[in-house]
Structures are given as C-alpha cells and as structure tokens.
SEZAVEX-635478 format. One record per atom (N, C-alpha, C): residue in three letters; y, x, z. Coordinates in pm, whole numbers, padded with zeros to 5 digits, always signed. Atoms other than C-alpha are relative to their C-alpha. Layout:
<recs>
ALAYXZ;...
</recs>
This chain:
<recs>
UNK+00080+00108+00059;UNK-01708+09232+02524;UNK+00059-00051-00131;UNK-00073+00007+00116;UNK-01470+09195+02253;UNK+00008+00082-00116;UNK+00018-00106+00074;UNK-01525+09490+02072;UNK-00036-00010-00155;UNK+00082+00034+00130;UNK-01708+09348+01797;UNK+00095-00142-00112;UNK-00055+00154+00035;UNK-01430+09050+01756;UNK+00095+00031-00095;UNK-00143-00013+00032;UNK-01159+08992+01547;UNK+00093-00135+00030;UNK-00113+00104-00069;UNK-00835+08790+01669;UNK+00085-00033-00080;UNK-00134+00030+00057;UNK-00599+08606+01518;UNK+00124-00066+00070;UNK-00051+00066-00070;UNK-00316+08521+01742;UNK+00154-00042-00093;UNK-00138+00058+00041;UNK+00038+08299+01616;UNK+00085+00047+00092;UNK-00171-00002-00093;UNK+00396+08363+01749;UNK-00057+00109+00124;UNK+00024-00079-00090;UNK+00341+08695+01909;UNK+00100+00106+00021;UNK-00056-00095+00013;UNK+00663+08839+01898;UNK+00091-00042+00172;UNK-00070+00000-00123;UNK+00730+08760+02230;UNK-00074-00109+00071;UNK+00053+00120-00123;UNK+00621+08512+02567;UNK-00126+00045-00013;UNK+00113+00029-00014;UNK+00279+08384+02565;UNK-00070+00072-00095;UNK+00090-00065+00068;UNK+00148+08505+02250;UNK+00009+00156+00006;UNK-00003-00093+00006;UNK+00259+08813+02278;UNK-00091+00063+00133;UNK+00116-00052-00105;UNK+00055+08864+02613;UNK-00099-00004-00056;UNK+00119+00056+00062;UNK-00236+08695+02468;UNK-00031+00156-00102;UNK+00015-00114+00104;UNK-00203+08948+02172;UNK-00096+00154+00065;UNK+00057-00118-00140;UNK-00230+09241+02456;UNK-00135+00021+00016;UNK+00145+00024-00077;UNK-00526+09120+02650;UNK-00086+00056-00135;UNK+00128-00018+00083;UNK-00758+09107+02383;UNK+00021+00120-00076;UNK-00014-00133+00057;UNK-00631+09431+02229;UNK-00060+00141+00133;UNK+00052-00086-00079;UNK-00709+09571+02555;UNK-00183-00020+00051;UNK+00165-00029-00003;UNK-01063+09445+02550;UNK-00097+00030-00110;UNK+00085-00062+00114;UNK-01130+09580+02264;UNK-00021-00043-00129;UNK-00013+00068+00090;UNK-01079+09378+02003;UNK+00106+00030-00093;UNK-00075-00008+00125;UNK-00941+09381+01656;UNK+00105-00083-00044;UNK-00085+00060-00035;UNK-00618+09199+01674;UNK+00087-00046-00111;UNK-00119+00034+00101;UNK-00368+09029+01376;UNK+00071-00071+00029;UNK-00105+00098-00048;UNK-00077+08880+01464;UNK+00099-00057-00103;UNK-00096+00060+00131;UNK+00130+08622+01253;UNK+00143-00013+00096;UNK-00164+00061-00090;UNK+00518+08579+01368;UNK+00099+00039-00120;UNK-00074-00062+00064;UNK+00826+08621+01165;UNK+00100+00130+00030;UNK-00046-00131-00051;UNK+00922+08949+01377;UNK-00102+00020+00037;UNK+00092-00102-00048;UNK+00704+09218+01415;UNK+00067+00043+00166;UNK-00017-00045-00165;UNK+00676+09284+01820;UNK-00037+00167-00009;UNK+00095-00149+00044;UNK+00523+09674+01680;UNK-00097-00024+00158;UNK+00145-00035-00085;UNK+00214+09608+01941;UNK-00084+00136-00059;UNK+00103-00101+00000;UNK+00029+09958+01945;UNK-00125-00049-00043;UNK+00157+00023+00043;UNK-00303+09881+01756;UNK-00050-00144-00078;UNK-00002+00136+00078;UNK-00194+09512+01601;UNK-00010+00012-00128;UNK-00039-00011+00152;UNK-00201+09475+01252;UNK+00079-00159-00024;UNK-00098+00119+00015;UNK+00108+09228+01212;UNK+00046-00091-00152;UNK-00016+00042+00157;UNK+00172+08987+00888;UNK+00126-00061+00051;UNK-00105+00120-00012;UNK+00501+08826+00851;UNK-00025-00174-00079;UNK+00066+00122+00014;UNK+00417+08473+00851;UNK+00128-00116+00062;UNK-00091+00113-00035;UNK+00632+08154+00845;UNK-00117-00114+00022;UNK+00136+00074+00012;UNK+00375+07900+00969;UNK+00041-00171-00037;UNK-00056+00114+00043;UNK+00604+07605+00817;UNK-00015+00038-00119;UNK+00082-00047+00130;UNK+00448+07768+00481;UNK-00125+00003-00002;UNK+00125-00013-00051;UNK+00121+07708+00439;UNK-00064+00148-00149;UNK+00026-00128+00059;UNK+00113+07956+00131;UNK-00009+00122+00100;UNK-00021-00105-00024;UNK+00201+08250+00329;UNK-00111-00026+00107;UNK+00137-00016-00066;UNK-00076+08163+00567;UNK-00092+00007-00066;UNK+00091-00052+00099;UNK-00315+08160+00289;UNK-00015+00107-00021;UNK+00022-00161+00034;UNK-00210+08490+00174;UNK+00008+00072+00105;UNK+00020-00091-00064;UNK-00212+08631+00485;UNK-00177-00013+00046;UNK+00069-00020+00035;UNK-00545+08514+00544;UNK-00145+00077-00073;UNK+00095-00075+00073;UNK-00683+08632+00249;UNK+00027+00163-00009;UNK-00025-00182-00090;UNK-00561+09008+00355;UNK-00058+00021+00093;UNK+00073+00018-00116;UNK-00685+08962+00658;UNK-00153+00024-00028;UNK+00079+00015+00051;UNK-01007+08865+00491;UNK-00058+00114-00050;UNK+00060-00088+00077;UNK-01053+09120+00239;UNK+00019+00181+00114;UNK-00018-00062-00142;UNK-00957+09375+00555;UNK-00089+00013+00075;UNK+00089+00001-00107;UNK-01199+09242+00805;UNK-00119-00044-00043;UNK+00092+00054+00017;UNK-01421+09059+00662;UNK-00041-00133+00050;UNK-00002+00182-00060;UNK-01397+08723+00869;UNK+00095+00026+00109;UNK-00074-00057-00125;UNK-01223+08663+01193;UNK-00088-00150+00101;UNK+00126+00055-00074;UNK-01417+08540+01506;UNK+00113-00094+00087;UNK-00096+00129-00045;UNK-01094+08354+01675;UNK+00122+00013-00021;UNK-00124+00031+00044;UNK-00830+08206+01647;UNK+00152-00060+00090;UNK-00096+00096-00123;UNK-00532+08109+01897;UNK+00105-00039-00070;UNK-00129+00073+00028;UNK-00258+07880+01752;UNK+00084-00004+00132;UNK-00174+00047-00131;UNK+00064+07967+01985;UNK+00131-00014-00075;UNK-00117+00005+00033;UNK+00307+08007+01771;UNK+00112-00137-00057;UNK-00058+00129+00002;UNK+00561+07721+01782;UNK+00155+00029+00007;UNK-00127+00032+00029;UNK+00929+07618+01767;UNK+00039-00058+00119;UNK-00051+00089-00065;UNK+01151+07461+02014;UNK+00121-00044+00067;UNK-00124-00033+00002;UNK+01499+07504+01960;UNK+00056-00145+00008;UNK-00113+00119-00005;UNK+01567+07114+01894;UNK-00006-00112+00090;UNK+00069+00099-00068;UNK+01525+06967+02199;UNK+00221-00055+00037;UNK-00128+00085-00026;UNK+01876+06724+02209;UNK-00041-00107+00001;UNK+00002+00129-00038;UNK+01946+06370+02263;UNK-00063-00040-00124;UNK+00105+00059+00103;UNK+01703+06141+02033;UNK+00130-00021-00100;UNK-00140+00043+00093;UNK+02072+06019+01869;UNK+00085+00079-00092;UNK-00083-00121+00081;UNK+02154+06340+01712;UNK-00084+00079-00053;UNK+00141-00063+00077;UNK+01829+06449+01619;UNK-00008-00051-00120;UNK+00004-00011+00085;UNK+01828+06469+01272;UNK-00130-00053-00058;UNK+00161+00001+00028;UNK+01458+06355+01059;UNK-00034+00162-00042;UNK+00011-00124+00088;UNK+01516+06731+00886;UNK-00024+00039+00115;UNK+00003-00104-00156;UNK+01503+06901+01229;UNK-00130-00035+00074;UNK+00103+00099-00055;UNK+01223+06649+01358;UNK-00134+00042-00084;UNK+00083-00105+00076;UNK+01033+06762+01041;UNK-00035+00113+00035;UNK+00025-00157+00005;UNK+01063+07121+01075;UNK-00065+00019+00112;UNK+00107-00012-00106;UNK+00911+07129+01439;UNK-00125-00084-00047;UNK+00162+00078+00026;UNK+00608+06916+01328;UNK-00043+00117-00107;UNK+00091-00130+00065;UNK+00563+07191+01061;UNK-00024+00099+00009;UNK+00069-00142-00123;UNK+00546+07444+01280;UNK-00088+00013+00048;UNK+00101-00014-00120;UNK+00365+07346+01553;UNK-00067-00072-00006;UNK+00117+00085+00102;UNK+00143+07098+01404;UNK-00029+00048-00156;UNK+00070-00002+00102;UNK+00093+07143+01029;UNK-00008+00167+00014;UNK+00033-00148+00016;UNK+00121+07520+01087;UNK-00151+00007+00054;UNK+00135-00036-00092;UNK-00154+07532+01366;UNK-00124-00102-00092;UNK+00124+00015+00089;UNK-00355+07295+01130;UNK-00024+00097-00112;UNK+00073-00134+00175;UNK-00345+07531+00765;UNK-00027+00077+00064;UNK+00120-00132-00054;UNK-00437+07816+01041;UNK-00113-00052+00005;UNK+00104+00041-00042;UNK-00694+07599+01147;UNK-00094+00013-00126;UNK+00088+00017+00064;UNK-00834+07539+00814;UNK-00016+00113-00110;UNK-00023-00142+00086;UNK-00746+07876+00646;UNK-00131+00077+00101;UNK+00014-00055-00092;UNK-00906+07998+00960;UNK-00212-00018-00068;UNK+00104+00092+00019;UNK-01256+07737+00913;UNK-00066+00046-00135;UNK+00048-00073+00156;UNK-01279+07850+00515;UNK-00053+00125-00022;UNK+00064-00131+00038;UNK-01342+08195+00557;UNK-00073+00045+00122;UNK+00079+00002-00089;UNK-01515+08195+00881;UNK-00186+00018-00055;UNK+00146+00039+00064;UNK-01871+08353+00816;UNK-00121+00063+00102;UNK+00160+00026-00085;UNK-02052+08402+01160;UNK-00058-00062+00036;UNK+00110+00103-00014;UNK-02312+08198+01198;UNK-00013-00026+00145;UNK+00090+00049-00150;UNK-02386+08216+01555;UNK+00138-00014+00125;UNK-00118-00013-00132;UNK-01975+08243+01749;UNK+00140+00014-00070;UNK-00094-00013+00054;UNK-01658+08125+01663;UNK+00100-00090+00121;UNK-00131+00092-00119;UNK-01322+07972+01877;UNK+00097+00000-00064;UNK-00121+00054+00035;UNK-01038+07783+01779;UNK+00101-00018+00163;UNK-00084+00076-00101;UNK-00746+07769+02070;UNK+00108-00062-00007;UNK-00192+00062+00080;UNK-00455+07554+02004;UNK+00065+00014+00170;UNK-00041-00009-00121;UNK-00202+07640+02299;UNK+00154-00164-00005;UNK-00140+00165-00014;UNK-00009+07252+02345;UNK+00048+00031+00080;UNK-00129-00022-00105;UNK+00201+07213+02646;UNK-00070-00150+00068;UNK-00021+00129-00092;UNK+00219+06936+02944;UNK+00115-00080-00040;UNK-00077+00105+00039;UNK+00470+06803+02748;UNK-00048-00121-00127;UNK+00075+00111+00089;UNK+00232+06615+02500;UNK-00014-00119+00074;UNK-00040+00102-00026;UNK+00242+06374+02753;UNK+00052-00049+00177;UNK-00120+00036-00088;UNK+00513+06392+03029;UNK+00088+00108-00031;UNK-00124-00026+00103;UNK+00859+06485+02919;UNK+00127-00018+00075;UNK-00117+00046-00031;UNK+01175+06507+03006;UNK+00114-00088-00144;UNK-00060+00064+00072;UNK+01471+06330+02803;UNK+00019+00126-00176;UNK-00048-00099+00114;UNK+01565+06528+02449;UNK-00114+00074-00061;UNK+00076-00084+00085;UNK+01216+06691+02368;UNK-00101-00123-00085;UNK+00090+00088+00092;UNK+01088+06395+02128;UNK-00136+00097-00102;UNK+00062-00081+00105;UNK+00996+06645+01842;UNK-00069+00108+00033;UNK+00104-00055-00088;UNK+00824+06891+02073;UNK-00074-00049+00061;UNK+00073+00046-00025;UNK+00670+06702+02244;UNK-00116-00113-00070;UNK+00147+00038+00074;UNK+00491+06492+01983;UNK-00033+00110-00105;UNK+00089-00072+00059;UNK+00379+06787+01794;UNK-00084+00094+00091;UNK+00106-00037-00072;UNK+00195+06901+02105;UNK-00069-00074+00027;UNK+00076+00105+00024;UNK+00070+06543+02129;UNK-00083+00012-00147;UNK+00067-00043+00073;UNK-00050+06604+01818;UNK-00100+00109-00024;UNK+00124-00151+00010;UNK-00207+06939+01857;UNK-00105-00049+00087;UNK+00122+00064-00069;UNK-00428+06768+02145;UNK-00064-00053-00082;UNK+00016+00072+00108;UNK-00510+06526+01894;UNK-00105+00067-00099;UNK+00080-00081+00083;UNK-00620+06744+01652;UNK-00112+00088+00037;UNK+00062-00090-00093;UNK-00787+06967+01927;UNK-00161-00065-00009;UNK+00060+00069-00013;UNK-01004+06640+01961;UNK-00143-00005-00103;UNK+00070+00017+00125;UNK-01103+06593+01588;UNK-00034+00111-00052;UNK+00014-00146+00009;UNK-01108+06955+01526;UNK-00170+00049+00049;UNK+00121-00018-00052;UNK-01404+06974+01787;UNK-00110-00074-00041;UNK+00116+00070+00081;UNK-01618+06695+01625;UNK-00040+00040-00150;UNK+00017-00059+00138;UNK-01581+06810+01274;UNK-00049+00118-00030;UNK+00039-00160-00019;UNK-01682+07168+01360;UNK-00138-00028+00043;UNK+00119+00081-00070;UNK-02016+06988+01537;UNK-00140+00089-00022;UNK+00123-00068+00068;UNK-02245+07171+01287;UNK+00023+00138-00062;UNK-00031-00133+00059;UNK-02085+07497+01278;UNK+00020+00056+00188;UNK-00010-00070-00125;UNK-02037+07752+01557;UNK+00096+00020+00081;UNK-00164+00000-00060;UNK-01668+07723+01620;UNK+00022-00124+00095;UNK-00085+00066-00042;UNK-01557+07543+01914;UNK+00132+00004+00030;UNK-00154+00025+00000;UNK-01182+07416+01987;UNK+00004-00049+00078;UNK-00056+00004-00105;UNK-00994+07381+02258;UNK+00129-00028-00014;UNK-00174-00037-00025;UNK-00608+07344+02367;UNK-00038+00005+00189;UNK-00069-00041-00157;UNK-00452+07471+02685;UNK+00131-00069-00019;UNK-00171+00022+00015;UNK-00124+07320+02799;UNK+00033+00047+00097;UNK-00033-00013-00053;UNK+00041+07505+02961;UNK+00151-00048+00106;UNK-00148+00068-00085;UNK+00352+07397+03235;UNK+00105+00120+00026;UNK-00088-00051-00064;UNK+00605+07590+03358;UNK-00052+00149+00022;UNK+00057-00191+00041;UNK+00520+07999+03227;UNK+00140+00051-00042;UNK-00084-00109-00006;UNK+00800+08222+03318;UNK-00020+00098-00072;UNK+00038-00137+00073;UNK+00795+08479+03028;UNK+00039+00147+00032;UNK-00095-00120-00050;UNK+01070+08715+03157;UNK+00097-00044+00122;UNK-00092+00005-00174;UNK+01305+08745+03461;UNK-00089-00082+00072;UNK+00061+00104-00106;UNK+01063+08598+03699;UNK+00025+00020+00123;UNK-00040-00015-00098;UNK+01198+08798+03963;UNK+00129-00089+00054;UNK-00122+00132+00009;UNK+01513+08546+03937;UNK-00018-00126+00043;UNK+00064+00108-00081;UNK+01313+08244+04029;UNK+00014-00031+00105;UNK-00002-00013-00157;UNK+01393+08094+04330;UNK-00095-00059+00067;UNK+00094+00078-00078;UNK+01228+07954+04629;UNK-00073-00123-00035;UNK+00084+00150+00055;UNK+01222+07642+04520;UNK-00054-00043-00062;UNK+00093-00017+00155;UNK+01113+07699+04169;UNK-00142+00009+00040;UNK+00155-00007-00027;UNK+00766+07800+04314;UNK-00021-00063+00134;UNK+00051+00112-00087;UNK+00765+07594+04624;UNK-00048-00160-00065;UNK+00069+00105+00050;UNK+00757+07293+04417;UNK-00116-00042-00081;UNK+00174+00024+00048;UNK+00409+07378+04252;UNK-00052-00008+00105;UNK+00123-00012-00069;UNK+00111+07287+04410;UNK-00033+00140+00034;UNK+00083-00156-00014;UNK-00021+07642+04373;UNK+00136+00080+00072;UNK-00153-00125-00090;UNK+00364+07790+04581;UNK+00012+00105-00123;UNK-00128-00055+00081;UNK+00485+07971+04225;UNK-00030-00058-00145;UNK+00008+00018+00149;UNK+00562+07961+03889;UNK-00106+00046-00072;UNK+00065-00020+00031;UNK+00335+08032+03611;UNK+00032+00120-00055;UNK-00028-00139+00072;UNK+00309+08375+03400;UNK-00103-00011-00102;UNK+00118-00018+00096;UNK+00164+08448+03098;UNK-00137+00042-00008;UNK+00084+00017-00049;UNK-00133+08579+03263;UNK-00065-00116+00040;UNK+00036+00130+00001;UNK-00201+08262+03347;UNK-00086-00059-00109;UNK+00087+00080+00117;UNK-00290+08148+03005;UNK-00054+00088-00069;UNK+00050-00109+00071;UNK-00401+08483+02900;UNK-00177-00048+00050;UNK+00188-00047-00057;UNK-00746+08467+03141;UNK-00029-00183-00045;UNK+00012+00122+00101;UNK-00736+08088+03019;UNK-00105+00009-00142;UNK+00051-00052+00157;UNK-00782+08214+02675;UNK-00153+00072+00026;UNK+00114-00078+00012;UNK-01044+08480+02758;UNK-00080-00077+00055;UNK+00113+00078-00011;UNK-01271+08238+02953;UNK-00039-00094-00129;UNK+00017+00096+00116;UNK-01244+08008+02635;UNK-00082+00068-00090;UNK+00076-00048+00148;UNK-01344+08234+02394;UNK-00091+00130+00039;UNK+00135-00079-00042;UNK-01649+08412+02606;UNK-00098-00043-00085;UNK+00081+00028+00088;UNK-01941+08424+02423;UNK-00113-00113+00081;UNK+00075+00113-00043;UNK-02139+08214+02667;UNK+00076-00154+00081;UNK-00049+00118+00026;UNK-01877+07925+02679;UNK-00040-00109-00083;UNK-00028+00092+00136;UNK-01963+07742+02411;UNK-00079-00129+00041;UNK-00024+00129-00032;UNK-02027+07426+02576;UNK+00132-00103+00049;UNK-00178+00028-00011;UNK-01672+07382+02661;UNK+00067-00011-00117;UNK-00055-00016+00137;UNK-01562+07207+02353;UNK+00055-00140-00051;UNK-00042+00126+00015;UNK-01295+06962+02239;UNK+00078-00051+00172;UNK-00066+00050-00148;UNK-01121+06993+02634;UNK+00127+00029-00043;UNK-00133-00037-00045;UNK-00769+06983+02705;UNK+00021+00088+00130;UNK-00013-00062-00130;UNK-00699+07260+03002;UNK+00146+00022+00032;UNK-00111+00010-00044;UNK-00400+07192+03181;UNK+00038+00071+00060;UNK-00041-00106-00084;UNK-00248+07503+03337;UNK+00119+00042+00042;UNK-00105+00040-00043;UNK+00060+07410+03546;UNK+00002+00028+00162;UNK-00032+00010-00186;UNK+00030+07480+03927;UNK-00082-00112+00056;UNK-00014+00138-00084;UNK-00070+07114+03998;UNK+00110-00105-00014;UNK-00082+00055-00004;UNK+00245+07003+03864;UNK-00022-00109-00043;UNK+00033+00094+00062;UNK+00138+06738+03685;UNK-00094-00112+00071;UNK+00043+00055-00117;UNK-00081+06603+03969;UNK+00117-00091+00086;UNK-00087+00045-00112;UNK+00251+06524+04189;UNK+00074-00091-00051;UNK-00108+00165+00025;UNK+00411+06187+04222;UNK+00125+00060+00062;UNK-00116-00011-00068;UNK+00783+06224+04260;UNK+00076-00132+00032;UNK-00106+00087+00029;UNK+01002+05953+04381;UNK+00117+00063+00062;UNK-00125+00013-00037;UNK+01342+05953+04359;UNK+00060-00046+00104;
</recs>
C-alpha cells in the first residue's frame, strides 16, 4: 500500500528510527533517511543531516525534492539525549542543543517538509515525543521539555495544516528496548500492564496505522505507547 509513497524518516541510524525506516521499505515504499551516520539500509537513500542545522535540512530537502518529486510523509524521530544530569550542572549550552534537535530540528523538517509537499489529496506528519513530555524522572529537564514541546507543536501543527491534506500526529513512546532485550528481567516486564517491555515494533505498526491512507481523521492526537505504564499509581 505504500508503493506509491515516499518517506522521510529522522535518526535512523539505529533504535526506533531505524526500524521504522525498515517497515516501510518493506512495504514498498521509497524511503530517505536523515541521521549523521549512515546505517547502509539496503534500498534507503541516506543524507547526512545534522537536524540542529536547519540549512542542511533545506539542502537535503531540496535533493530529495528534485529526486522525488515531493514526499508523502514524514516521521520526526531523530533526537538527542545524552544530557540527562542533575538540573545544577546542566549547562544553558547543553539545554540549547537538545531543544535544537528535538524540537527546532523536528520543526524546519516540519516546515521544509509542508513547503514542498504537492499532493493534494494525502499527506502525514509523525513527530515521535516520549512519555516523558510529561512524567519524568529527576535529571531529564532538557529532554523532556523538548518532547513537551513536540506535543505542543503536534497540536498547532494539526490546526494549521486544516486546509491541506497533511495530518500530524505524535506517538510517545515508554519504555522500547532497542537491543539486548533478551537481558530484561522478570521484573522489567512484569511491571507493565501489558507483562513486557516495549520493542520497536511497537511503534513501528503505530506509525503504519497513522499514516494509512484511510486514517485521516486521526489528527492532532497524542498516542501513548507504553504497556499501561503511565496508567499505574505507584506508592512508595
């Protein structure tokens, strides 16, 4: 059903996007991936892309562009999240640089994305946030409000698009084991609702229900895809 599509997926040189990337390469679809390492995916056409540049998303873009001719979606995954320390040692330079990642990046895709967009009748934006936009543990300030933000934007994103064919979405996902999942213990997946951890599958068939062609009343949601974790009261 994809056959006819073209994809643009962020941060695919590994985890989530890099599944994501997959899937839709395996349904047939025409696939570009931005990251600053090439993953060599069989059948991708990869740009090196810093998405804390909004030039180099432009010019990849417009390659892209003159290449395909438009592109029918779009998944913002690619993100940062190296500075998660105590609020007291967090730097504003470091605090910056994740917001221009994983916010102003996933916006210039968004609107690099929006500009050259020219089918009339089917288009999807997915921004992939997290359950940490709003519950958190101690030290992820700067991750966690630039996935607060990507909801956010997810919001206004979907009204502003109103009179065009593109709807937008975010997924947040919780707790997605990328690798060693055989390592996981009992308890790790006893304490979801659903008895395990998550997998990138998970947010892969996520994605593909989102950006079916007869979705498109589903627009402007947040989809929370965690087990149930986020459901459960803990007390101490």
């Amino acid at each position: 059903m994809y056959s006819n599509k073209v994809v643009i997926v962020t941060g695919v040189s590994r985890g989530i996007g890099n599944a994501i990337a997959r899937a839709y390469l395996e349904q047939g679809a025409a696939v570009v991936g931005f990251d600053l390492h090439n993953p060599s995916i069989p059948g991708m056409d990869f740009y090196c892309v810093d998405l804390g540049k909004p030039e180099m998303i432009e010019g990849a873009f417009d390659d892209m562009v003159h290449q395909y001719g438009t592109a029918h979606i779009l998944v913002n995954n690619g993100a940062i999240s190296q500075f998660h320390k105590p609020v007291f040692e967090l730097s504003a330079l470091e605090f910056s640089s994740v917001i221009d990642v994983n916010l102003n990046g996933s916006f210039n895709c968004a609107r690099a994305f929006i500009k050259r967009h020219s089918d009339e009748g089917y288009g999807r934006i997915i921004n992939i946030a997290s359950t940490r936009w709003y519950q958190n543990e101690p030290g992820w300030e700067a991750y966690g409000a630039s996935k607060g933000g990507l909801v956010s934007l997810t919001n206004t994103l979907a009204i502003s698009l109103a009179e065009t064919p593109i709807t937008v979405n975010a997924i947040s996902p919780g707790w997605i084991q990328t690798e060693n999942y055989d390592d996981l213990t009992e308890q790790d997946h006893r304490q979801h609702p659903s008895g395990r951890v998550g997998k990138p599958r998970d947010i892969v068939n996520t994605c593909l229900f989102l950006t079916h062609e007869e979705n498109d009343f589903i627009n402007g949601a947040n989809i929370v895809v965690d087990g149930g974790m986020t459901k459960k009261m803990i007390y101490l």
